[in-house]
C-alpha atoms as a printed R data frame, in Angstrom:
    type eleno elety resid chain resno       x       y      z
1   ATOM     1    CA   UNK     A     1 -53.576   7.165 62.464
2   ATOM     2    CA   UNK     A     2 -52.252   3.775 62.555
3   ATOM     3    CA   UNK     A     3 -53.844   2.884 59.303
4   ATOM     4    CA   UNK     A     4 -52.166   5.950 57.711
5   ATOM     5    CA   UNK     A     5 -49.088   5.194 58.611
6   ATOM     6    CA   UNK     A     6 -49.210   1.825 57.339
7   ATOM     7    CA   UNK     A     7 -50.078   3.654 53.447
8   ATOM     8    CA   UNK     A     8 -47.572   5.509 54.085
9   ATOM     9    CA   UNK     A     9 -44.877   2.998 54.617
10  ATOM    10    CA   UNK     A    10 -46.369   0.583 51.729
11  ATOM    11    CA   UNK     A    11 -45.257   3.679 49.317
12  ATOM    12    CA   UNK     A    12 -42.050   4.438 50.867
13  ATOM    13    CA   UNK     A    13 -41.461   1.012 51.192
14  ATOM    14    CA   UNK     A    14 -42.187   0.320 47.262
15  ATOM    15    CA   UNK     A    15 -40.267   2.548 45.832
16  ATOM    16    CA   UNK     A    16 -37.353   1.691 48.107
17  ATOM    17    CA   UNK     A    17 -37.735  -2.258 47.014
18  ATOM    18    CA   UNK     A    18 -37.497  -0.817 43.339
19  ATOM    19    CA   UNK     A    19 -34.861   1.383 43.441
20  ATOM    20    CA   UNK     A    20 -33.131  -1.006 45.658
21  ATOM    21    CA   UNK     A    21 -33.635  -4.758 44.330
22  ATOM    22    CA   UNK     A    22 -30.895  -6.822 43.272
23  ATOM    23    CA   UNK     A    23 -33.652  -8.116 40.289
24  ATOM    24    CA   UNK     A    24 -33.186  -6.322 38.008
25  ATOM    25    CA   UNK     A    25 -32.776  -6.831 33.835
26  ATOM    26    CA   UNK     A    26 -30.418  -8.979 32.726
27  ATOM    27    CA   UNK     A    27 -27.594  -6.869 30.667
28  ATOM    28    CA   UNK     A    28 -28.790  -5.748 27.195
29  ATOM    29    CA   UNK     A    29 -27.319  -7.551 23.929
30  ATOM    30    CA   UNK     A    30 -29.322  -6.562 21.206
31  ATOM    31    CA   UNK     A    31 -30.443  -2.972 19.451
32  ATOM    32    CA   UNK     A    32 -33.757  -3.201 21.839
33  ATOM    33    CA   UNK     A    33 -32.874  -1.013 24.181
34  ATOM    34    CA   UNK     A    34 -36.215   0.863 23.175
35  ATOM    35    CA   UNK     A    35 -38.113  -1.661 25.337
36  ATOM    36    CA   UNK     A    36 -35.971  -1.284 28.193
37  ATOM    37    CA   UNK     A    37 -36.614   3.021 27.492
38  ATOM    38    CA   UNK     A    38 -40.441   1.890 27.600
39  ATOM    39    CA   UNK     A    39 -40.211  -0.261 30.566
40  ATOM    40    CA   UNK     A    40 -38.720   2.400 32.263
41  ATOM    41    CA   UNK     A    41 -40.913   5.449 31.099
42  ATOM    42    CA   UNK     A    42 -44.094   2.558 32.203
43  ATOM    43    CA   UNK     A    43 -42.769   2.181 35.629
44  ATOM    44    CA   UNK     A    44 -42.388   5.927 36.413
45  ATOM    45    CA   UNK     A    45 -45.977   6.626 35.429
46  ATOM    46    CA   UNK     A    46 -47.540   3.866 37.142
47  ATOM    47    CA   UNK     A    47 -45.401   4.717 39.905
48  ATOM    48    CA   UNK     A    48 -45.972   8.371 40.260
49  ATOM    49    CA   UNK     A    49 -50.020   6.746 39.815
50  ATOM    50    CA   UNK     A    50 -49.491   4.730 42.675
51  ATOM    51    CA   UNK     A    51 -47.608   6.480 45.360
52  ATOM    52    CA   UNK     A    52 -50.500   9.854 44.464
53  ATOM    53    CA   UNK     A    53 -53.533   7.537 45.054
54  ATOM    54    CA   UNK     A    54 -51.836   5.517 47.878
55  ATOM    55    CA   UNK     A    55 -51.055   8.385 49.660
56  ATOM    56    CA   UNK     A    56 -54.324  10.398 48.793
57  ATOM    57    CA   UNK     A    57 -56.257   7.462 50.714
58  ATOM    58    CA   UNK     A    58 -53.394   8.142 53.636
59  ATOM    59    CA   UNK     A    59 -54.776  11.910 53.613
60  ATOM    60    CA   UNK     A    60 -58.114  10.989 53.154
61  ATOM    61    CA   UNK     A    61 -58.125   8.273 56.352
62  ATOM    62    CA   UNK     A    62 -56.224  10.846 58.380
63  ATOM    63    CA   UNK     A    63 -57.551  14.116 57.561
64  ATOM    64    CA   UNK     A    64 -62.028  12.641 58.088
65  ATOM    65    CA   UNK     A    65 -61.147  10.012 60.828
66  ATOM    66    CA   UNK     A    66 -63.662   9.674 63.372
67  ATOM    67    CA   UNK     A    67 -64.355  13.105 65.837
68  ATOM    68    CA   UNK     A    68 -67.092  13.818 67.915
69  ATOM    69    CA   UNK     A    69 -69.319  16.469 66.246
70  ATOM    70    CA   UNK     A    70 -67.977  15.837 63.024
71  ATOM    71    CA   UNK     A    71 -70.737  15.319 60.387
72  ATOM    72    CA   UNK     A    72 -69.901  13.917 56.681
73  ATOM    73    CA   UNK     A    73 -70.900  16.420 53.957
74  ATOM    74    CA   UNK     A    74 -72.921  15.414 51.185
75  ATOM    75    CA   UNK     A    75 -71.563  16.182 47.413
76  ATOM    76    CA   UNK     A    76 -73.301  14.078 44.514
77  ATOM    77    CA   UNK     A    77 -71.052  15.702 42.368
78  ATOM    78    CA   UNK     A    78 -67.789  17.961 41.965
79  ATOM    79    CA   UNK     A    79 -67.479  18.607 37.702
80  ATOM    80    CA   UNK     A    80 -64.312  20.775 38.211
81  ATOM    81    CA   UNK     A    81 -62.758  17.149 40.047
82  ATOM    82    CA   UNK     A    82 -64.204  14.758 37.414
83  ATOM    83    CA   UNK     A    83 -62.644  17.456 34.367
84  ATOM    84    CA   UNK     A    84 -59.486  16.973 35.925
85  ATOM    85    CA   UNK     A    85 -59.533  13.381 36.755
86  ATOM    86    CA   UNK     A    86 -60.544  13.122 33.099
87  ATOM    87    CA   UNK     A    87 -57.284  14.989 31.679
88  ATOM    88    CA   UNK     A    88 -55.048  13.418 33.462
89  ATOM    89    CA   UNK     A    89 -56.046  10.110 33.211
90  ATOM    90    CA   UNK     A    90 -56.248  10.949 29.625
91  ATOM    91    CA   UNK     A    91 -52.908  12.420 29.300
92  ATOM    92    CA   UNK     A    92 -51.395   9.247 31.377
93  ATOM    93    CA   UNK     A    93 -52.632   6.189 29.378
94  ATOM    94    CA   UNK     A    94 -51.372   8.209 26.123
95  ATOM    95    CA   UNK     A    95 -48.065   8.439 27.884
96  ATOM    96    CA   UNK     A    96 -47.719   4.987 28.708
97  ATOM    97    CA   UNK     A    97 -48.952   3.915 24.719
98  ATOM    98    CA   UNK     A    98 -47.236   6.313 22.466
99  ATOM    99    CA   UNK     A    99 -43.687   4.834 23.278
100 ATOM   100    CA   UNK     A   100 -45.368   1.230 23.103
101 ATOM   101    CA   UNK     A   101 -46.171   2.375 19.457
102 ATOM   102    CA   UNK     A   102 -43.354   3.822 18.404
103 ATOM   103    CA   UNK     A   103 -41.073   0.612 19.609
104 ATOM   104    CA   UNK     A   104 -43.913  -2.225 18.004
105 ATOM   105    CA   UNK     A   105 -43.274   0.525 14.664
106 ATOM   106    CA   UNK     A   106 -39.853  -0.782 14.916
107 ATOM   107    CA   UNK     A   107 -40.343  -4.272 15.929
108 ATOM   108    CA   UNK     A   108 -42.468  -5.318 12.897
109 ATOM   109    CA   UNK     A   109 -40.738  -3.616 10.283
110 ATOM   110    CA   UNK     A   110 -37.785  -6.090  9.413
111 ATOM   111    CA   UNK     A   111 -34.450  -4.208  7.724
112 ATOM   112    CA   UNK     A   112 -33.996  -5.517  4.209
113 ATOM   113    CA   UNK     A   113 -31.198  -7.133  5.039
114 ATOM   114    CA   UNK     A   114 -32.196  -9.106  7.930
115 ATOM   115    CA   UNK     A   115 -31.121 -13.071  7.433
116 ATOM   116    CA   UNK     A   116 -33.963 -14.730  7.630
117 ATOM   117    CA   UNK     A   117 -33.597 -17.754 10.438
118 ATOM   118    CA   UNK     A   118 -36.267 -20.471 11.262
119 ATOM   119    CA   UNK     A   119 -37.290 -21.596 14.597
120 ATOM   120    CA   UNK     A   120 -39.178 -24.521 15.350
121 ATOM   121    CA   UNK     A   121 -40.447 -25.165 18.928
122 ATOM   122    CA   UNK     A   122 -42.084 -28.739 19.361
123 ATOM   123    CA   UNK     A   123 -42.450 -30.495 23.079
124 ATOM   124    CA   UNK     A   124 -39.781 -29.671 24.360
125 ATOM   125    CA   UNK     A   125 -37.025 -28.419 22.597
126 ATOM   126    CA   UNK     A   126 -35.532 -26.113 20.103
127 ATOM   127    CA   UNK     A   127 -34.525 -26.666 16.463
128 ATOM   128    CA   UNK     A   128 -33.125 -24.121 13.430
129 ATOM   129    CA   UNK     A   129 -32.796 -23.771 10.201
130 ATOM   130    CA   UNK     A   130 -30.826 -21.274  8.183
131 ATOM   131    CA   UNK     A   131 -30.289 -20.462  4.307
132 ATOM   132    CA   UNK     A   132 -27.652 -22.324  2.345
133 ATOM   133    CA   UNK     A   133 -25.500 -20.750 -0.050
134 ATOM   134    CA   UNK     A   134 -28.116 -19.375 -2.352
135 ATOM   135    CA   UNK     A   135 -29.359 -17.003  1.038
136 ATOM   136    CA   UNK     A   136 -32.976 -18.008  0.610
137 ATOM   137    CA   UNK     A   137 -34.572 -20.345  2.462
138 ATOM   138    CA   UNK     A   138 -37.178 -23.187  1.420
139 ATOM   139    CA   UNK     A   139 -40.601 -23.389  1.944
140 ATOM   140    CA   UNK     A   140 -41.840 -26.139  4.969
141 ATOM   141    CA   UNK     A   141 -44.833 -27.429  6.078
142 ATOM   142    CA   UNK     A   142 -46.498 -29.241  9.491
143 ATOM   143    CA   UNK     A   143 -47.693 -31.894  7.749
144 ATOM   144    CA   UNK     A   144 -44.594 -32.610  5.928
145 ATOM   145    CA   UNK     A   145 -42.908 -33.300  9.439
146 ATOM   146    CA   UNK     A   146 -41.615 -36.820 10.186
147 ATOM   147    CA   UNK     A   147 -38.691 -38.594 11.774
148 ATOM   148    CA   UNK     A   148 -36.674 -38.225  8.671
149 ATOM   149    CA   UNK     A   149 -37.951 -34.835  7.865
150 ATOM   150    CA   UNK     A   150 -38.583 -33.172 11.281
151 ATOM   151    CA   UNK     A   151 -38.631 -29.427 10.281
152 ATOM   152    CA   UNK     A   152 -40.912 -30.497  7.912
153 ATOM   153    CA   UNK     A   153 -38.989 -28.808  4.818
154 ATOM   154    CA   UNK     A   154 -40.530 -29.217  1.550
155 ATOM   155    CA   UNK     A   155 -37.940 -31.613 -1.072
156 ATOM   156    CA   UNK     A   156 -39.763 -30.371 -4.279
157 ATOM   157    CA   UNK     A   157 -38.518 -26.966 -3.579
158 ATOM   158    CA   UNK     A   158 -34.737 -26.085 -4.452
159 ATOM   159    CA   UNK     A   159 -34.382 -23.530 -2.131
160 ATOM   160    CA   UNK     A   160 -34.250 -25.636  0.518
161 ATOM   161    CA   UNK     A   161 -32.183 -28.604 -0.221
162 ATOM   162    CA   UNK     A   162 -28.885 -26.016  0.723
163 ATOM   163    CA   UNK     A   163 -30.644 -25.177  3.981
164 ATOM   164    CA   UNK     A   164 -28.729 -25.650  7.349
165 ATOM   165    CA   UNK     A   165 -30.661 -28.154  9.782
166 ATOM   166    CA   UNK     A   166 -30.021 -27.810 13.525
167 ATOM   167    CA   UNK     A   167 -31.838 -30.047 14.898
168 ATOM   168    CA   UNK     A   168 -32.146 -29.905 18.535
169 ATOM   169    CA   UNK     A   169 -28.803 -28.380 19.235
170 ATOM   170    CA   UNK     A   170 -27.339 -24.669 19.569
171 ATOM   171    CA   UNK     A   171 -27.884 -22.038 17.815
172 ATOM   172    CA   UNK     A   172 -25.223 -19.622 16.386
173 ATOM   173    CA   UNK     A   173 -25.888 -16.260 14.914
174 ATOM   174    CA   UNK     A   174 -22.894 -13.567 13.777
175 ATOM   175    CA   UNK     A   175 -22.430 -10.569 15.937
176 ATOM   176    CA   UNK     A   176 -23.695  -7.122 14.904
177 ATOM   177    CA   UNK     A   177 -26.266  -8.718 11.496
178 ATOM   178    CA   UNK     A   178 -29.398  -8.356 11.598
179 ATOM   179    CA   UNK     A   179 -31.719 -11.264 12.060
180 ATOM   180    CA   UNK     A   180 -35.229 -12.026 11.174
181 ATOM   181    CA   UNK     A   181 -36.588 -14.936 13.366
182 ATOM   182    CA   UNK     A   182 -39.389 -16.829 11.325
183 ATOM   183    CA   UNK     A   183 -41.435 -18.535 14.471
184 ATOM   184    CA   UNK     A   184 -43.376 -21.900 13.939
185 ATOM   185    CA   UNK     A   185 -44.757 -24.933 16.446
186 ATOM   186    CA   UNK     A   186 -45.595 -28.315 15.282
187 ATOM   187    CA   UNK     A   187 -47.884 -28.945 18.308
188 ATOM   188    CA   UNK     A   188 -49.104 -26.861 20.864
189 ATOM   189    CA   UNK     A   189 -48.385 -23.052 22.331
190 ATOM   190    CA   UNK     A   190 -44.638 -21.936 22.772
191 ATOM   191    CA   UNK     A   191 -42.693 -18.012 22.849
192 ATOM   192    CA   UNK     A   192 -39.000 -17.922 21.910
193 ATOM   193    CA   UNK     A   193 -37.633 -15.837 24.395
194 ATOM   194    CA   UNK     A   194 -34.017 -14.448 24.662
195 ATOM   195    CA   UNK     A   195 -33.899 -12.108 27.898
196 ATOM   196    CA   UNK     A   196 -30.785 -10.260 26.931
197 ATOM   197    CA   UNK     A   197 -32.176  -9.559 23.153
198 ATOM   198    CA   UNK     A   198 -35.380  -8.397 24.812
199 ATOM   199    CA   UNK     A   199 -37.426  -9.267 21.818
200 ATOM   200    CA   UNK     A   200 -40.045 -12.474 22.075
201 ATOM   201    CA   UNK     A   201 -43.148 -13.804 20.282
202 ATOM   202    CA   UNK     A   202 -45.486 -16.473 20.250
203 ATOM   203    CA   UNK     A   203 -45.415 -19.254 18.078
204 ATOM   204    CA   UNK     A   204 -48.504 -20.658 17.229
205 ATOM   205    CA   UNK     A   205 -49.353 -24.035 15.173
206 ATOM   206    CA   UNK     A   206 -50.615 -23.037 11.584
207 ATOM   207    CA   UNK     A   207 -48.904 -19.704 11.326
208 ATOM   208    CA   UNK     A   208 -45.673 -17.894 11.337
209 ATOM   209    CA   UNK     A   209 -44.855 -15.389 13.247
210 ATOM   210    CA   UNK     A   210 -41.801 -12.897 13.372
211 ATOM   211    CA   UNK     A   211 -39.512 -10.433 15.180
212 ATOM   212    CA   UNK     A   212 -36.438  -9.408 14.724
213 ATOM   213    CA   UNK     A   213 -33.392  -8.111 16.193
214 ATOM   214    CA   UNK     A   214 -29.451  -7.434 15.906
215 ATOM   215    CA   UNK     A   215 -27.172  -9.100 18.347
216 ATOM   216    CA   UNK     A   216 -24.458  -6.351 19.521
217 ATOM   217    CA   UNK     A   217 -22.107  -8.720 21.450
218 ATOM   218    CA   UNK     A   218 -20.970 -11.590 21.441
219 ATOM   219    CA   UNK     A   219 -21.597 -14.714 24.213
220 ATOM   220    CA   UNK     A   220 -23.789 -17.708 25.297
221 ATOM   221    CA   UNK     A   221 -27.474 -17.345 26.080
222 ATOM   222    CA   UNK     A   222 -30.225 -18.980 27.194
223 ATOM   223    CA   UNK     A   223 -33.581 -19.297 25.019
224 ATOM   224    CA   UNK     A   224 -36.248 -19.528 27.018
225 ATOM   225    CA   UNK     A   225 -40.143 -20.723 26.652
226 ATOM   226    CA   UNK     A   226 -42.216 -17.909 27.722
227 ATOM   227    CA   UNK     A   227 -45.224 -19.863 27.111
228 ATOM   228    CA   UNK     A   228 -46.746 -22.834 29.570
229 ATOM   229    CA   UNK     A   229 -46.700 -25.626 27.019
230 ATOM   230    CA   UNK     A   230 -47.061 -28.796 29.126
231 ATOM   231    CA   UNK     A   231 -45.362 -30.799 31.399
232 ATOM   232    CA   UNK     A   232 -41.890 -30.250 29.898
233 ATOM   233    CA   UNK     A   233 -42.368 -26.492 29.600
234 ATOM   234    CA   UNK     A   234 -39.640 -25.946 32.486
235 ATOM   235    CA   UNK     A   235 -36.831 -28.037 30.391
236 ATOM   236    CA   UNK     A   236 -37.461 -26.195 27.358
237 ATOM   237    CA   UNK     A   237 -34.578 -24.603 26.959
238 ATOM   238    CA   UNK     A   238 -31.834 -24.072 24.358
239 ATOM   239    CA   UNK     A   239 -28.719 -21.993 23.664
240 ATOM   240    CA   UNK     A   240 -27.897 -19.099 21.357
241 ATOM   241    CA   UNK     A   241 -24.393 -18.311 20.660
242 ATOM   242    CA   UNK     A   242 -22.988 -14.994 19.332
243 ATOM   243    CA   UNK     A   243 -19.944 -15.679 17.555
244 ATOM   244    CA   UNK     A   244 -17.381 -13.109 15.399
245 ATOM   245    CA   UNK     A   245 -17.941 -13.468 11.719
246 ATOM   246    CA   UNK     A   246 -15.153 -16.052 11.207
247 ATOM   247    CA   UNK     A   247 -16.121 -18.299 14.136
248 ATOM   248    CA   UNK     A   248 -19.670 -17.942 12.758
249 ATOM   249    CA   UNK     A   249 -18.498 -19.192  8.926
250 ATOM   250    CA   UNK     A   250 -16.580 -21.752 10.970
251 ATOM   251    CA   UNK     A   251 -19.199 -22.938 12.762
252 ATOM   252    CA   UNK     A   252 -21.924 -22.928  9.975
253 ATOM   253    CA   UNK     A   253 -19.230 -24.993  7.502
254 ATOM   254    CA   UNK     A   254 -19.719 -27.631 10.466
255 ATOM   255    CA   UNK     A   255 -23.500 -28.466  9.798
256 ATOM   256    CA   UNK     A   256 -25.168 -30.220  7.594
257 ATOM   257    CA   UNK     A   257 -27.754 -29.610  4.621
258 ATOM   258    CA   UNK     A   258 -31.216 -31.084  4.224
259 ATOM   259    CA   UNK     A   259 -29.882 -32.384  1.196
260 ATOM   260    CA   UNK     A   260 -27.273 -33.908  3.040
261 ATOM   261    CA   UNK     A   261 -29.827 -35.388  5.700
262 ATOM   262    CA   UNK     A   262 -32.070 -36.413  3.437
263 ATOM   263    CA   UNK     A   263 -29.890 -38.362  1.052
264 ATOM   264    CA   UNK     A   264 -29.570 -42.266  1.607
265 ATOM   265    CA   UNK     A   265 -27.163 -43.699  3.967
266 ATOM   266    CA   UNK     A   266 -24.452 -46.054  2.444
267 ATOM   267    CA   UNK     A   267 -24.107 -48.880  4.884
268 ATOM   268    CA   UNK     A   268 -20.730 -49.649  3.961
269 ATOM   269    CA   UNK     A   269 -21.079 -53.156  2.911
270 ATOM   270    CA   UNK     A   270 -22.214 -54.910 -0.566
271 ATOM   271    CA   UNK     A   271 -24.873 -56.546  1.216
272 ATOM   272    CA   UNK     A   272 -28.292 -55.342  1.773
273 ATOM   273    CA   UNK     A   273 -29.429 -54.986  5.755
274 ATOM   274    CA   UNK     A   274 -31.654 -57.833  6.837
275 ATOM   275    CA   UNK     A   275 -34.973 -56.948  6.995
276 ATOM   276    CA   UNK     A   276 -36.173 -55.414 10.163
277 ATOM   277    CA   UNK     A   277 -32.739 -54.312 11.365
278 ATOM   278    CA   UNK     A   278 -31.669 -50.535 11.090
279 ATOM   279    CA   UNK     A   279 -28.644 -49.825  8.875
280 ATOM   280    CA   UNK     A   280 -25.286 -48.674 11.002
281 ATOM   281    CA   UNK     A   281 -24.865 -45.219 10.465
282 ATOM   282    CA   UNK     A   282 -27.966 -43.983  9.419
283 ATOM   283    CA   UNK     A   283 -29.896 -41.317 11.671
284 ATOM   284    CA   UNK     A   284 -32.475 -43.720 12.976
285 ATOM   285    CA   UNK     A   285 -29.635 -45.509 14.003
286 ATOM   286    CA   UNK     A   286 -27.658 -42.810 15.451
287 ATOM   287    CA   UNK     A   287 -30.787 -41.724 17.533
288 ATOM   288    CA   UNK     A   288 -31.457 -45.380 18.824
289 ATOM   289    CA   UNK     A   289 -27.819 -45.347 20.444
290 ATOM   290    CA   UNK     A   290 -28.678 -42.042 21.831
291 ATOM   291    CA   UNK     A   291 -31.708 -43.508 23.371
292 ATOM   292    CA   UNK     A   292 -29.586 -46.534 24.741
293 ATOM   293    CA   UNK     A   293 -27.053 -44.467 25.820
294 ATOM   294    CA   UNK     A   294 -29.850 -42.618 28.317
């Protein structure tokens, strides 16, 4: 009896812990609320699942505990049980892929006029890049990457010399565009990972991967890595801001271009830097003060 009782309060006391928990999803701010519809749907089933076989073994302990002159009796088999077990176990995993489908349908299938944005994850931190003027952006490659060139953007190619560099800093994206997030590492393992947009994906060295969402609101958010990528992993984190169109133009007039990155440094003065010293200004320069500065 005791031990039925217990089942019985592990149930009652599940579903109370759900319906009841402060932890809960953070608010929505993206069109995914698809994958919060499948979450949901995912939870009832496996729910329902659980409480029925929780409280079948509550019956079962209860109903052939020990008696005196009780004897067990033997069935090898029960075919009418197993045809129904089969059904609606059948029926249940169906229901808990079709939505699953339906939603990775929509995920994969970019809108034509998705921007396209870049995201670079290297240990540990975030970096961007966005098309220029001309919309497009330029081709890049791993081994291209260096301290000058740390996106690893490829110069020969003119679509990428008006490209927007954010290197290391936030990221700002206009309210209620689509956006297709191109995914690439230059190391090991990492996810980008929103929680209010929902959508996330691996990013693994050698290829590109891709999702894409719209942002329906505007605010500051945390990005996230969803993937254990080393002893940093827990301080890999970033910001993305959702600005109105004209802060957005605003903020994207602010940046600079590869071309502008990439271009030489004036030092100001007539005279050559001595050999061996950095030139003021430049951005090996600018990242050695940061370093002294720390």
């Amino acid at each position: 009896m005791a031990v039925a009782l217990v089942l019985v309060l592990v149930v009652v006391g599940s579903v109370l812990f759900h319906l009841l928990s402060p932890w809960w999803w953070t608010p929505i701010a993206s069109n995914w609320d698809y994958i919060d519809h499948t979450i949901t749907i995912t939870f009832w089933i496996t729910g329902v699942v659980f409480a029925a076989v929780v409280l079948f073994m509550a019956y079962c302990v209860f109903r052939f505990r020990h008696r005196e002159g009780n004897r067990a009796a033997y069935e090898p088999e029960n075919k009418r049980l197993e045809s129904w077990l089969t059904i609606v176990t059948a029926v249940g995993v169906t229901a808990l892929l079709v939505p699953g489908l339906f939603v990775w349908s929509r995920f994969v299938n970019v809108p034509s006029d998705a921007t396209e944005v870049e995201v670079v994850g290297q240990q540990w931190q975030w970096s961007f890049r966005l098309p220029g003027k001309d919309g497009k952006l330029g081709t890049s490659d791993t081994s291209n990457v260096s301290a000058e060139n740390p996106l690893g953007v490829i110069a020969s190619d003119p679509n990428g010399q008006d490209d927007v560099v954010v290197e290391a800093a936030d990221l700002h994206l206009p309210v209620g565009k689509p956006v297709k997030m191109l995914l690439r590492s230059i190391d090991v393992l990492h996810d980008f990972y929103v929680p209010e947009f929902r959508a996330k994906m691996d990013m693994i060295p050698g290829s590109v991967t891709y999702f894409w969402f719209t942002p329906t609101r505007t605010g500051t958010f945390q990005v996230l890595c969803a993937e254990l990528c080393g002893q940093g992993h827990p301080l890999m984190n970033g910001v993305v801001m959702v600005d109105t169109q004209e802060d957005y133009v605003a903020w994207l007039g602010e940046q600079q271009t590869f071309a502008q990155l990439s271009a030489p440094q004036q030092t100001g003065s007539a005279d050559p830097a001595p050999a061996g010293t950095v030139a003021p200004g430049s951005r090996i320069s600018a990242k050695l003060e940061t370093v002294e500065a720390r």
